[in-house]
C-alpha angles and dihedrals in degrees: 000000000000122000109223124209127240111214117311126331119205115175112181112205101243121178113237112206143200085259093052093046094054092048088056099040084050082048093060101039093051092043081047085049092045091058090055096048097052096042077056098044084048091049091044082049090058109040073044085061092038088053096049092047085054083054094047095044091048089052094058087060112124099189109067092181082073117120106223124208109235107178113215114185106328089336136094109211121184124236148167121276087242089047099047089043085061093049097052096049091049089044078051094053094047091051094044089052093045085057098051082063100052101047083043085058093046078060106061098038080060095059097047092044086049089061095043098048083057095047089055100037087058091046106047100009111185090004098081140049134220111152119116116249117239104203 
């Protein structure tokens, strides 16, 4: 089989060295660590929603004599309306500041992947990729 050519193909014949390695190798664990960050920020979004929907449902109760299970670690314990209500909101707000922290970490590691990427770009222009794939 022959192998047939697209266009022009110009390959310069760029050194890579132990600097530019490590600046790629830096590129790719922080893009790997991004992608964590933001499956955890998703997954925080969710239990955040699950969480206001409890709210919105305990608040339709009619009878405020209920006991309401609240689970804290493996246990249910049962609590006031009043009480459960509290606890939701400040289980909200330590999600929602959980999240705050993530998203400021996503932040930064797009800052530092935004200068290496033109540190790399300038160096080895077409010859490297590092766009993420979307696939």
């Amino acid at each position: 089989m022959a192998a047939t050519m697209k266009g022009p193909v110009a390959v310069e014949d760029v050194n890579v060295t132990f600097e530019d390695q490590q600046k790629i190798n830096k590129f790719a664990r922080n893009t790997s660590r991004m992608t964590e960050l933001k499956n955890e920020i998703e997954a925080k979004k969710k239990s955040l929603q699950n969480l206001q929907d409890a709210s919105d449902d305990l608040m339709m109760l009619e009878d405020d004599a209920l006991l309401i299970p609240f689970q804290i670690g493996d246990v249910f314990v049962s609590h006031s309306q009043e009480e459960t209500q509290e606890m939701l909101e400040a289980a909200k707000e330590s999600l929602e500041a959980e999240v705050r922290v993530l998203e400021q970490r996503v932040v930064s590691i797009q800052q530092v992947l935004g200068d290496l990427k033109v540190q790399l770009y300038a160096k080895f222009g077409n010859n490297i990729n590092l766009e993420a794939d979307e696939s």
